[in-house]
C-alpha positions as CSV (number, residue, x, y, z in Angstrom):
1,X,14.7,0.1,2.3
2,X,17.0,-0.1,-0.7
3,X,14.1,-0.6,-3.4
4,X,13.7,-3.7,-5.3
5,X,11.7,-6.5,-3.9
6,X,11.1,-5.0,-0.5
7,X,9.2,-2.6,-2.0
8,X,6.9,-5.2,-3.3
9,X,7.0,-7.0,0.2
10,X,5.9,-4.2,1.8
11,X,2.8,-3.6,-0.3
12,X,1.9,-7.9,0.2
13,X,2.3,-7.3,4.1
14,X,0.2,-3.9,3.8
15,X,-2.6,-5.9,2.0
16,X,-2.8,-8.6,4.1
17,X,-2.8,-6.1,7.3
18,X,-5.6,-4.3,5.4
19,X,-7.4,-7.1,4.2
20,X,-7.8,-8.5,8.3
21,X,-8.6,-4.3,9.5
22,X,-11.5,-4.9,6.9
23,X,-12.6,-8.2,8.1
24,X,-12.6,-7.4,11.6
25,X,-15.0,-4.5,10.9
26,X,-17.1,-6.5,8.7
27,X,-16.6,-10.4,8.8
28,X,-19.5,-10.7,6.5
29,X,-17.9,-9.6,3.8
30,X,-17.0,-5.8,2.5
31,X,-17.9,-4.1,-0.6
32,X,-16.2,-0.9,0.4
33,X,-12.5,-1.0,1.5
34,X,-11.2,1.0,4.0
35,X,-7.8,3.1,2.4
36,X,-4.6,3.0,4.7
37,X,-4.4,6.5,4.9
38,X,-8.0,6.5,6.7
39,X,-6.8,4.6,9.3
40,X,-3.6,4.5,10.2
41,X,-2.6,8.3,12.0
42,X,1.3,7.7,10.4
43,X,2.5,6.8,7.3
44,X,6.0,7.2,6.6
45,X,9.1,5.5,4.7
46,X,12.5,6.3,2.9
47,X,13.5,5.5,-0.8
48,X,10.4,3.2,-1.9
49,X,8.9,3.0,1.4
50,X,9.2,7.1,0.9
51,X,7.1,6.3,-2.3
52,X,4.3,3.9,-0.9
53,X,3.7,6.5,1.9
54,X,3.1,9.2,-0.5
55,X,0.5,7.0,-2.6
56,X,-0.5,6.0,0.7
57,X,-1.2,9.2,1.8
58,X,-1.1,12.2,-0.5
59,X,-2.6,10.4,-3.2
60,X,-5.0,8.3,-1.4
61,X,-4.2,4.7,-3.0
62,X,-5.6,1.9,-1.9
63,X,-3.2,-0.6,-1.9
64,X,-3.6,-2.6,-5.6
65,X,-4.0,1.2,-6.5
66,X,-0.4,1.6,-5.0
67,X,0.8,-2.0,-5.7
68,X,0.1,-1.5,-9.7
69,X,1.5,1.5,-10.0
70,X,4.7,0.4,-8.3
71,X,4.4,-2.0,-10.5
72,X,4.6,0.4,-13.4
73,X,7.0,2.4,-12.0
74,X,9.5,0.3,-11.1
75,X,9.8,-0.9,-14.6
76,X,9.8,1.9,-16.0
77,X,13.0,2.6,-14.2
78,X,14.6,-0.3,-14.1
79,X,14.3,-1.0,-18.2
């Protein structure tokens, strides 16, 4: 996916498909979110992508979890 701002796109499109899974389970409004790695059966992704899938996944992010420590990590590296 070649890092960067993708990496960053794909956590804005990930939250916005999370944040309409939640609402169609609970239109009301939801106190408890629903983590992409309970719902979706495949996760998967090279370079960053690689990266999201495994806080996705492994480490069982939710996606602001994931999106602030992309955040952290990605300038880290890139100081």
């Amino acid at each position: 996916d070649a890092g960067g701002v993708r990496g960053f796109s794909q956590l804005e499109i990930m939250r916005n498909i999370m944040y309409r899974l939640n609402w169609d389970r609970n239109p009301n409004g939801f106190d408890q979110s629903v983590l992409p790695c309970e719902y979706f059966d495949l996760i998967g992704g090279s370079d960053t992508g690689g990266l999201i899938a495994i806080m996705f996944t492994r480490l069982r992010m939710s996606v602001e979890e994931a999106s602030e420590e992309f955040f952290t990590i990605t300038e880290e590296v890139y100081k």
